[in-house]
N, C-alpha and C positions, 0 to 999 in steps of 0.2 A: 504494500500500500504506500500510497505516495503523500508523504509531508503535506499539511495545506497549505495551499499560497498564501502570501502576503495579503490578500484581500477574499481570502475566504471567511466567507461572514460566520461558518458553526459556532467559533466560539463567544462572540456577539450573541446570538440567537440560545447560547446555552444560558448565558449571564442572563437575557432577559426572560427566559424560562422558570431562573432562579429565582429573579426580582419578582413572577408572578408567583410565587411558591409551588409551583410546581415541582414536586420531585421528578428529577432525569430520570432515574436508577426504574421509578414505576413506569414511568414515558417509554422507557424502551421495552417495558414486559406487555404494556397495554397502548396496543397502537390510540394514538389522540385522534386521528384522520383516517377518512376512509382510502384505502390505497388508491382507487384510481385521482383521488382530488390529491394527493402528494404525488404520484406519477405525473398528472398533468402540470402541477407545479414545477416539477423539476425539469421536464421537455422545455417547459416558457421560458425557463432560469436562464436555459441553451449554454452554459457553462460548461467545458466538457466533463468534469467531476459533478455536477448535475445529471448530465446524460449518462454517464459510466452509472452512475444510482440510480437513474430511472431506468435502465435495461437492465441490472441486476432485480432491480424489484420485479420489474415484468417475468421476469423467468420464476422466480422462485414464489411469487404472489398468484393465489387458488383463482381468484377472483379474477384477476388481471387475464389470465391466460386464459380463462373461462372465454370473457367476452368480447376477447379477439377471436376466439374457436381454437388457439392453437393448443 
């Protein structure tokens, strides 16, 4: 896996996860979003570490693969 750039916002976005009291730790056991509105998210992001995350979700995601038919 590759380092994040200088302008990759995660950790921004983790800090304001925080400030919302959200715990991360349950964030990542209980998806917060329904996978295709986080896949579409990250298709629009068009960042390529966005698209590398939205093709790994699509493959390994029930739902995703569902209603493409593949």
């Amino acid at each position: 896996m590759t380092p994040p750039a200088a302008d990759d916002p995660a950790p921004a976005v983790l800090d304001a996860l925080r400030a919302l009291g959200l715990d991360v730790a349950v964030a990542r056991r209980r998806p917060l979003a329904p996978a295709p509105l986080v896949y579409a998210d990250l298709v629009a992001a068009g960042y390529p570490r966005c698209l590398d995350a939205a093709a790994r979700l699509r493959s390994a995601d029930d739902l995703l693969r569902h209603l493409d038919g593949s």
